[in-house]
Residue, then its C-alpha position, 0 to 999 in steps of 0.5 A: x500500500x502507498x502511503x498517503x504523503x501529500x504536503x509536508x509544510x502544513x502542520x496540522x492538528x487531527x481529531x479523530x473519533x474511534x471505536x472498538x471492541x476492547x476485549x483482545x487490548x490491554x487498554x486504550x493507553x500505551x503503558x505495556x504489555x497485559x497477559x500479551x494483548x496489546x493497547x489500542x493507542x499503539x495499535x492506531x498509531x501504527x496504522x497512521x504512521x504507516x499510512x502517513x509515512x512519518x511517526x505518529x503519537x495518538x493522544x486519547x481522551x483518557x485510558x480505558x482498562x483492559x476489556x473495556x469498550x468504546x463507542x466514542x473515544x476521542x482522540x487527536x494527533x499531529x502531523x505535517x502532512x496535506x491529506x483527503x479525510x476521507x483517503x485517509x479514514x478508507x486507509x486506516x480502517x483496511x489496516x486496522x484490524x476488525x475490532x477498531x474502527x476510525x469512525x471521523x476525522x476533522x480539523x481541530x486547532x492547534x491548541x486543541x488536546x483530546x484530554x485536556x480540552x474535553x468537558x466531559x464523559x459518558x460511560x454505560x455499564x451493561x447486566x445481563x439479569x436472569x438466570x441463564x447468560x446470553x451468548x451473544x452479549x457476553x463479552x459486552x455484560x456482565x450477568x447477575x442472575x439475582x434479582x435487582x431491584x431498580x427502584x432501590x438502585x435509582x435511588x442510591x444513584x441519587x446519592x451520586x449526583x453533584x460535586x463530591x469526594x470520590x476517594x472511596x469510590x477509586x482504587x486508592x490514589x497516592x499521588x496527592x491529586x484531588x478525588x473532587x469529581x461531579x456527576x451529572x447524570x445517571x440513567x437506569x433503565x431495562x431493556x427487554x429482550x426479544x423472543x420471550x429470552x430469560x433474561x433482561x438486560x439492564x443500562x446504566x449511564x453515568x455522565x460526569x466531568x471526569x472519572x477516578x481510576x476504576x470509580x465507574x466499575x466501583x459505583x457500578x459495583x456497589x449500586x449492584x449490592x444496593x440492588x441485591x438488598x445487602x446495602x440500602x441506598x442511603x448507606x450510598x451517603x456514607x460511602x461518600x463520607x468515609x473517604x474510605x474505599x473498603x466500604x464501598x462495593x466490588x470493582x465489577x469486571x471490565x467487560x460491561x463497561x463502554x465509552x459512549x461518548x465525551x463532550x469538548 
């Protein structure tokens, strides 16, 4: 394949919106190697500076885990090469293997950083509730074949919602940075599958301004026990006072987890 060279005197800065199915990558973030998977940033950065013919560094809008999804990760990168959108995203996209996929590209200015210029994120978590687990969606929820009581999960979310210390909700940070984060929104709804299956699914979305390491699993995590009727949901208020992350609940496991989008 021919690179995609063009003018070399224009510098340019390139947003660009991606997707992927996380399961076979170590994570979005290029920090080395996990169990041999490779991070997804590589990956892309690879592919564009195969295509560009120079070398190429990605800058995501934040690290997603190992096993967790996006559908809308933002990233940005520069380069000094005049090309076509689309010859490039056609390009990319042949050679990037089948679980990634370039969804847009656009012209950002100079200034513009996927991490630091972003507002916010929005994260889903998905369950697959009953007692047998799909086939087909089980590398995107996690099942839980107890009952959950929605109403009494609505609720402890309520708790959530506004500016907060977060500490109890993240694997405990020792780097002195703060654990103040806001929550915007959390939305819980179920999702009725076809054909009379055994089992329903449950969505939950939370929108904030910025998320702690593991805070979005951990919340998921304890709003699950609050379903399961070992918490009630005031105790949410608690957790948040404690500062303490053994009395919140367990780090669900990273593959209900998905990137939905982030707002610049």
């Amino acid at each position: 394949m021919n690179n995609i060279t063009g003018n070399r005197n224009k510098k340019r800065n390139i947003k660009m919106i991606l997707e992927y199915d996380g399961s076979g990558y170590a994570g979005w973030q290029r920090l080395g190697a996990v169990a041999k998977k490779r991070p997804i940033q590589s990956v892309v950065e690879e592919c564009l500076s195969s295509c560009l013919g120079q070398n190429i560094k990605v800058i995501g809008s934040g690290r997603t885990d190992a096993g967790v999804h996006a559908l809308g990760q933002a990233a940005n990168f520069h380069c000094e090469t005049d090309f076509s959108f689309s010859e490039l995203l056609q390009e990319l996209n042949k050679r990037l293997p089948e679980d990634i996929r370039v969804l847009r590209l656009n012209e950002a200015d100079m200034d513009f950083h996927s991490r630091y210029s972003a507002k916010g994120k929005t994260y889903e978590y998905r369950i697959a509730q009953g007692e047998v687990q799909p086939v087909f969606t089980r590398k995107y929820t996690l099942h839980v074949p107890e009952p959950l009581d929605l109403t009494a999960m609505k609720k402890a979310s309520e708790y959530l919602l506004g500016t907060h210390d977060f500490k109890a909700f993240s694997t405990d940070r020792k780097d002195g940075k703060s654990t103040v984060r806001t929550i915007d929104g959390i939305q819980i709804v179920k999702i009725n599958p076809l054909h009379n299956k055994p089992y329903e699914e449950i969505r939950i979305a939370i929108t904030g301004d910025g998320f702690l390491y593991n805070m979005v699993r951990i919340i998921i995590g304890t709003l699950i026990e609050t379903g399961k009727g070992i918490r009630r949901p005031e105790d949410m208020v608690k957790v948040l006072e404690s500062k303490d992350r053994q009395q919140a609940g367990i780090t669900v496991s990273s593959q209900g987890l998905c990137l939905l989008n982030v707002r610049y």
